[in-house]
C-alpha positions as CSV (number, residue, x, y, z in Angstrom):
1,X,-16.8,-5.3,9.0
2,X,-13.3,-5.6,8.5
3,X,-11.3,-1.9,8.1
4,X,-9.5,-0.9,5.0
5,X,-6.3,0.9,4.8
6,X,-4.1,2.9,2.2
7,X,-0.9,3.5,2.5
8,X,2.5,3.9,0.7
9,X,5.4,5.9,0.7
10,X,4.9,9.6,-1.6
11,X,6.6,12.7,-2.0
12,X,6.2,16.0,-0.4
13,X,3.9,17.1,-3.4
14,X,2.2,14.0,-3.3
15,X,3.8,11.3,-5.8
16,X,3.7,7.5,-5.4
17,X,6.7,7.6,-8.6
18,X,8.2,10.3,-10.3
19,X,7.8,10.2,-14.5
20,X,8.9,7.1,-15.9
21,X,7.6,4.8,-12.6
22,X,11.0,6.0,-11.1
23,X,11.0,5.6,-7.5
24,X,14.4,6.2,-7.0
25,X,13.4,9.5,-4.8
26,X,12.6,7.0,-1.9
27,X,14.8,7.6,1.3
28,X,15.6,4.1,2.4
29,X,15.8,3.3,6.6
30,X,15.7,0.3,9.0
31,X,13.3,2.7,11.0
32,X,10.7,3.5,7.5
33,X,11.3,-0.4,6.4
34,X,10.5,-1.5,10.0
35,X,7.4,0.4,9.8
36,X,5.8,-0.9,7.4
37,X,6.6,-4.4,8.2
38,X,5.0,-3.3,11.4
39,X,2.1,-2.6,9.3
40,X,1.9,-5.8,7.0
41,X,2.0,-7.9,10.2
42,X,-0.9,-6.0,11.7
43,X,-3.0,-7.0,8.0
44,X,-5.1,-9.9,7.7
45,X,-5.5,-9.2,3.7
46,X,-3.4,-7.1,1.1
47,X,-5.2,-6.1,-1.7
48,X,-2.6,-4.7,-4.8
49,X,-3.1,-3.4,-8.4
50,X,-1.3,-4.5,-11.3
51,X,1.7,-2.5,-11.3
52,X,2.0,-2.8,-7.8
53,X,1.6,-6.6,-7.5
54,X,4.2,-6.8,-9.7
55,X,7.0,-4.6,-8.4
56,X,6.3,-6.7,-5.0
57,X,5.8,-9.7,-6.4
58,X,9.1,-9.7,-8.6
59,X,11.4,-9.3,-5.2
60,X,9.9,-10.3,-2.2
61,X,9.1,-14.0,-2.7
62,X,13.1,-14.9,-2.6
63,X,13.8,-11.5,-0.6
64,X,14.7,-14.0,2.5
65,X,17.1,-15.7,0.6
66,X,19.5,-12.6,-0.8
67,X,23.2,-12.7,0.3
68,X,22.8,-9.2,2.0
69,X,19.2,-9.5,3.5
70,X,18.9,-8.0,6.9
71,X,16.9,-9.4,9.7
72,X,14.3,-7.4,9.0
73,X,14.1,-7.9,5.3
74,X,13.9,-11.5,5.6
75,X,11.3,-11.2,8.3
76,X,9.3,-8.8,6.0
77,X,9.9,-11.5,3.4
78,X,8.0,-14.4,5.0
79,X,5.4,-12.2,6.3
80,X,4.9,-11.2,2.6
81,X,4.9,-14.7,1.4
82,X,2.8,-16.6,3.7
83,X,-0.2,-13.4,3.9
84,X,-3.3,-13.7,1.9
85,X,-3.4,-11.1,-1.2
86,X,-5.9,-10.5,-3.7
87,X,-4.7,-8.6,-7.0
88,X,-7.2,-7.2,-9.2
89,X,-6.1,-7.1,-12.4
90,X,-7.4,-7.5,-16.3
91,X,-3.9,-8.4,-17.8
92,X,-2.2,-10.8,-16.1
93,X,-3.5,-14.5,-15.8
94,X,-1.6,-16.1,-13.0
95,X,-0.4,-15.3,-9.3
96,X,1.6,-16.9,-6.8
97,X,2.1,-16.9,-2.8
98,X,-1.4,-17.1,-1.2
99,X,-2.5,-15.0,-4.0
100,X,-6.1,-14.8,-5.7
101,X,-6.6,-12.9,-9.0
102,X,-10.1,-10.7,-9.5
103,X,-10.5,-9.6,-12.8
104,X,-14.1,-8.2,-12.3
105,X,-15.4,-5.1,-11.0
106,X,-12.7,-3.8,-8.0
107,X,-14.9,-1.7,-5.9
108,X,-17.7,-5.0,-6.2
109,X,-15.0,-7.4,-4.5
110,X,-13.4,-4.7,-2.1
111,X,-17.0,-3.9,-0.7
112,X,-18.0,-7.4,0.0
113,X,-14.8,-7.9,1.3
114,X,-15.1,-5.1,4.0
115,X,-18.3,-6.9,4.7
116,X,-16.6,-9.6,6.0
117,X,-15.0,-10.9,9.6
118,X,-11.7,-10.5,9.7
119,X,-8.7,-8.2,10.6
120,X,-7.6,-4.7,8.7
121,X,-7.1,-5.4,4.9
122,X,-4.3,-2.7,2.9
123,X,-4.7,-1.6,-0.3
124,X,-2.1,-0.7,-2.8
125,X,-1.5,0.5,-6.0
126,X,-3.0,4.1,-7.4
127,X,-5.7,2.6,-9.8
128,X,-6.9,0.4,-7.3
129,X,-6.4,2.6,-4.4
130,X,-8.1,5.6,-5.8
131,X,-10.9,3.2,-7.4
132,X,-11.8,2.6,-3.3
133,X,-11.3,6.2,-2.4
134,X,-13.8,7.7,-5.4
135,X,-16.2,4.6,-3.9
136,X,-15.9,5.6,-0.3
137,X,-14.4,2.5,1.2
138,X,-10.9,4.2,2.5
139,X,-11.0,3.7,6.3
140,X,-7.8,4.9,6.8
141,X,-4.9,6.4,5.3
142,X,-1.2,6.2,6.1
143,X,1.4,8.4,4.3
144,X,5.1,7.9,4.4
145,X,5.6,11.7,3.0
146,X,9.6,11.7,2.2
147,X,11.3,15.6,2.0
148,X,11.5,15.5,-1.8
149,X,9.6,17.4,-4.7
150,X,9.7,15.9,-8.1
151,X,7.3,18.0,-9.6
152,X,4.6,15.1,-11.3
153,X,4.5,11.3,-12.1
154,X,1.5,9.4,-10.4
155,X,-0.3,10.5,-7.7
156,X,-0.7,9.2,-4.4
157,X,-4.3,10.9,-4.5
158,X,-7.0,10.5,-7.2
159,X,-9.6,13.1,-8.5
160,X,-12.5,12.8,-6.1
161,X,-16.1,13.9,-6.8
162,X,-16.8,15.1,-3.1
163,X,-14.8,16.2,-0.3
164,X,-13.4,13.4,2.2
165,X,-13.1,14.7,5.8
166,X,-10.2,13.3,8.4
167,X,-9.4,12.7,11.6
168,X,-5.9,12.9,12.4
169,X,-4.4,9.7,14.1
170,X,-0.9,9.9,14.7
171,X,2.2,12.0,12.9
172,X,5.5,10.6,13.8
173,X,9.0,12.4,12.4
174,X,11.9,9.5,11.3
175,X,15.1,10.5,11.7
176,X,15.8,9.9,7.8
177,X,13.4,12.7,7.8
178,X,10.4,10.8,6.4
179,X,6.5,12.0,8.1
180,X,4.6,9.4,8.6
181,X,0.8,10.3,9.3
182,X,-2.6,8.2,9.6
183,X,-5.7,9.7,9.2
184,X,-9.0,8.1,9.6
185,X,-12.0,8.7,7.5
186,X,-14.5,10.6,9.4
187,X,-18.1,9.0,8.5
């Protein structure tokens, strides 16, 4: 049974984006970007919403070619390019990059996916992620918690209708001040 993880970068009160899908809060760092390019190499499957799909999508195919692109970013490009994804969506009709689209039932897919052999698949996105979490299949959680408030715009976290308990994994300080944490669900 392969484990499933979610993870992205929020705010101290617990934002994925401010109002507006602004995520211009986000402190940028070799050390947070090398992190979780750490992560995506350690993923056998990325699984992304919409939204998601597309912010990623619109850079990171060509990211290895920008003028500016740093060793890492071009490394974090390829990785991105050449992984297998699946994006759930009802509202777009075509993906690229070792990309498959679902446009059925979400937590269906996701749970015979973890059902599968295979390495650690992420998930991404707040729909999709907090579909997974209200379903139980979070294995894992990784938060990227950067020292900012911004007082609402979409949450990292969904509205759950039972408690889910955690084990704390690691907590690590960056010196651009970001917290990274990993919890594991306790089952």
């Amino acid at each position: 049974m392969r484990k499933l993880i979610y993870g992205m970068n929020l705010t101290l009160d617990g934002y994925i984006a401010a109002p507006g899908d602004d995520i211009g809060w986000s402190v940028p760092s070799d050390e947070l970007f090398q992190f979780w390019s750490d992560q995506l190499q350690a993923t056998d499957l990325s699984l992304y919403g919409r939204k998601l799909w597309q912010t990623m999508s619109s850079y990171w195919p060509t990211g290895d070619q920008q003028p500016n692109a740093t060793p890492a970013e071009i490394e974090f490009a390829r990785r991105w390019r050449d992984m297998s994804k699946v994006v759930f969506s009802s509202t777009i009709d075509k993906v690229d990059w070792n990309t498959r689209l679902v446009t059925g039932d979400a937590v269906a897919e996701i749970t015979r996916l973890k059902a599968e052999d295979g390495g650690p698949m992420d998930i991404g996105g707040a729909t999709l992620g907090g579909a997974a979490m209200r379903a139980g299949l979070i294995d894992e959680y990784v938060l990227a918690t950067a020292p900012v408030l911004v007082g609402g715009g979409t949450p990292f976290f969904t509205a759950l209708d039972s408690w889910v308990n955690l084990n704390l994994v690691e907590t690590r300080t960056l010196p651009c001040g970001v917290i990274l944490t990993r919890y594991e669900t306790r089952r």
